[in-house]
N, C-alpha and C positions, 0 to 999 in steps of 0.2 A: 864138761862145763855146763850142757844142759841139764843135767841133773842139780845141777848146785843153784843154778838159775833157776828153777822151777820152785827150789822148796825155799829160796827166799825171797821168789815171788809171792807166795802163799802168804805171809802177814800182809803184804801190800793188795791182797784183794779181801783179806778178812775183816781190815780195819772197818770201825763205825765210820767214819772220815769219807765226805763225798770224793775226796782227792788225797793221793799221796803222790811223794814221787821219790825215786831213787838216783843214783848214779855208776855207774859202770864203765869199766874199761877193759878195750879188748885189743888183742893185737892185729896187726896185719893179719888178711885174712882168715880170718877166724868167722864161725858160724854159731848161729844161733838156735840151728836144727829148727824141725820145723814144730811151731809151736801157737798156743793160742790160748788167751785171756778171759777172763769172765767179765771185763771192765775193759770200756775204753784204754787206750793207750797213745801216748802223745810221745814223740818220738826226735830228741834233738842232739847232734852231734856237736858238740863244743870242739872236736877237732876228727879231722879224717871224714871217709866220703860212708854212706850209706847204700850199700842195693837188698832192697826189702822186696823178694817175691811172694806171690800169692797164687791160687788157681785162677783169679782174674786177674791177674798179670805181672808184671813189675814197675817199681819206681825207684829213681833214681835221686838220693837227698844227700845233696849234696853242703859246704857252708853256708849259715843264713838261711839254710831253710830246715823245716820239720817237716814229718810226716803222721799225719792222724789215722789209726785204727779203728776202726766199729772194733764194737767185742765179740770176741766166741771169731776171729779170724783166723784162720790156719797162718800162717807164714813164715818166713824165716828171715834172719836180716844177714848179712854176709857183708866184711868190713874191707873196704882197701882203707889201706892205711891203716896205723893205730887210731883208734877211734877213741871218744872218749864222748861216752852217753847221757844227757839226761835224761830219764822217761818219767812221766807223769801217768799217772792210773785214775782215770774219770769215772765214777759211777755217773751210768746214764741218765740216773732219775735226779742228777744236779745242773746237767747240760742235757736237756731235751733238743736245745739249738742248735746246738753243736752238728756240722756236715754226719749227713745222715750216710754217707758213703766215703771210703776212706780215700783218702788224699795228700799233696803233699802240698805247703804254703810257705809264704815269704816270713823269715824271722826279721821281727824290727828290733830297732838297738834299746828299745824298753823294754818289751819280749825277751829280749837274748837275758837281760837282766834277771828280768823274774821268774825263768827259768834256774839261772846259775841259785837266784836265793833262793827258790824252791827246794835245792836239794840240801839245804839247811834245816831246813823247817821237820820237826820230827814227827814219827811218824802219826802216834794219836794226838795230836797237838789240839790245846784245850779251847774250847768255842767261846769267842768272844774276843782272842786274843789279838796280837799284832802278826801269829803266821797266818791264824784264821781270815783276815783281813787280804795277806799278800796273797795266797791261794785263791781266794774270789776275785781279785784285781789280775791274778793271771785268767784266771776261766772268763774274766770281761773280755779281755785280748783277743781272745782266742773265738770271740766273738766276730772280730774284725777283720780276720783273715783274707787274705788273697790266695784264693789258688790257681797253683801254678800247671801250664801240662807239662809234667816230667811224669806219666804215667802211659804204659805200653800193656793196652788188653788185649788179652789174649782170647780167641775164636776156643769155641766148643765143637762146631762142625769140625770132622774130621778132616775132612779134602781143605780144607783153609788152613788147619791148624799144622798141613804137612807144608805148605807156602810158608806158615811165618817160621819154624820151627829151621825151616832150611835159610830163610834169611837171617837169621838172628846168628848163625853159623855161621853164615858169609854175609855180610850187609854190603859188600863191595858189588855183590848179584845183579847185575843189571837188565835180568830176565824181565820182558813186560809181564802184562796181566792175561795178555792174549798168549805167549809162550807157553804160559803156566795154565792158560784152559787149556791147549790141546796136549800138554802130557799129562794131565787129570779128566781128561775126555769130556769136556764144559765147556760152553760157550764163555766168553768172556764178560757177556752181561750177567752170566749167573756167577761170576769171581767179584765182579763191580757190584752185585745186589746182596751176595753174601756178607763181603766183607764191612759195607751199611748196616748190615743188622746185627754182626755179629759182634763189632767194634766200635762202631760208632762213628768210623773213617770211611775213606775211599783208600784203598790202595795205592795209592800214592801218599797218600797223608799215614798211613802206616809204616809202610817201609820210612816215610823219611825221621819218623817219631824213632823206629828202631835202629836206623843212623846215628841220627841227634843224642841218643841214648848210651846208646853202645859208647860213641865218642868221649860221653861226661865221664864214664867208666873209666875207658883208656888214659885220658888227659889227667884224672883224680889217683892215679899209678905213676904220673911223672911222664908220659909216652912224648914225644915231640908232635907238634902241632900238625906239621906238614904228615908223618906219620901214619896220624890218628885219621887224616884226611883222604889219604889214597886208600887206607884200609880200609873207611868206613863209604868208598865207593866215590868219593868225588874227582871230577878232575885233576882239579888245580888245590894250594893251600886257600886261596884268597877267594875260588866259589864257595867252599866250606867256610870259609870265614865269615863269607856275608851271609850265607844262611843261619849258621851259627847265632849271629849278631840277629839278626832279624828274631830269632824266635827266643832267645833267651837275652834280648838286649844288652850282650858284653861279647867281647874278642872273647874267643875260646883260651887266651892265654891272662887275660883280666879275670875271667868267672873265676876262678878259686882264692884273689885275691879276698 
């Protein structure tokens, strides 16, 4: 499949055309191997959930939301569920504005539009015209974005990267930060000042992003609620709930409506 996808990605980065965009369909689980663009990349699920890994980490895009690429990004997108893709192909010298660092944001119900017409719009489409027109009225939008944290980076230091590597395995892990310096032979302030520089968190605010994460995975598979909660290390169904709620504002069992 990536071979097929590579060489009809090739007119959509050759065109004159500041933007094109395609669409694709994939099955349950299915991969995208790991691959990368010479053009921005805009990334929307019309159905099924998205987990798109990177060397700096993973995101989780799920309905209603997309995910933005810089270009020349390694990655690969892996599908629960049938999935069914829009993607959009941005040369960067049309959106200088555009998030300089990739991301993933809220799709609004005119967005979700101009996406679905976008995948109408052909590919060398003649300037001046009525697609000409939609494409620029998309790249406004995308102007206006919200982003969201469904994004889990990942450490470069070694000694950190065997912490998240082991949580990410077990997120139910209820090892402190102090645990975890003395069987890596560290003080606990150099786990707390690591993990600040190398992620942009505190260790707690990691592990609970690779909870929170993991969980949209499991629920976006069909998992039960209760489940997905004692797996992902909470107590109760209804601690995980509020936390849930709190940082993606919906019940874990409303987010995928």
């Amino acid at each position: 499949m990536l071979d097929e996808l590579i060489t009809r990605h090739l007119d959509y980065h050759a065109t004159a055309r500041p933007m094109a965009a395609m669409e694709i369909d994939y099955p349950s689980g299915a991969s995208t191997g790991l691959h990368a663009h010479p053009r921005g990349q805009l990334l929307y699920a019309i159905e099924g959930v998205m987990i798109v890994r990177c060397a700096e980490g993973t995101w989780v895009v799920p309905p209603n939301r997309a995910v933005w690429l810089v270009a020349n990004l390694a990655h690969e997108v892996r599908m629960c569920g049938a999935v069914k893709i829009c993607t959009v192909f941005v040369d960067a010298a049309a959106a200088p504005d555009l998030p300089p660092t990739s991301c993933v944001f809220t799709v609004s119900p005119l967005l979700r539009e101009l996406f679905v017409a976008a995948m109408r719009v052909p590919l060398d489409y003649a300037p001046g015209t009525s697609d000409e027109r939609l494409m620029r009225v998309l790249l406004d939008q995308l102007r206006e974005i919200d982003v969201l944290p469904l994004h889990l980076p990942m450490p470069r230091d070694i000694r950190l990267a065997r912490i998240c590597t082991a949580l990410l395995a077990r997120p139910d892990d209820t090892s402190t930060a102090e645990q975890w310096a003395r069987r890596l032979k560290l003080t606990s302030k150099t786990i707390h000042r690591l993990f600040t520089r190398e992620t942009g968190m505190t260790f707690g605010e990691w592990r609970q992003q690779a909870r929170l994460l993991f969980a949209l995975e499991r629920l976006a598979r069909g998992a039960r609620v209760v489940d997905v909660a004692l797996d992902a290390g909470y107590a109760s169904q209804s601690a995980f709930t509020a936390m849930f709620r709190k940082h993606f504002g919906a019940t874990p069992s409303a987010f995928y409506r």
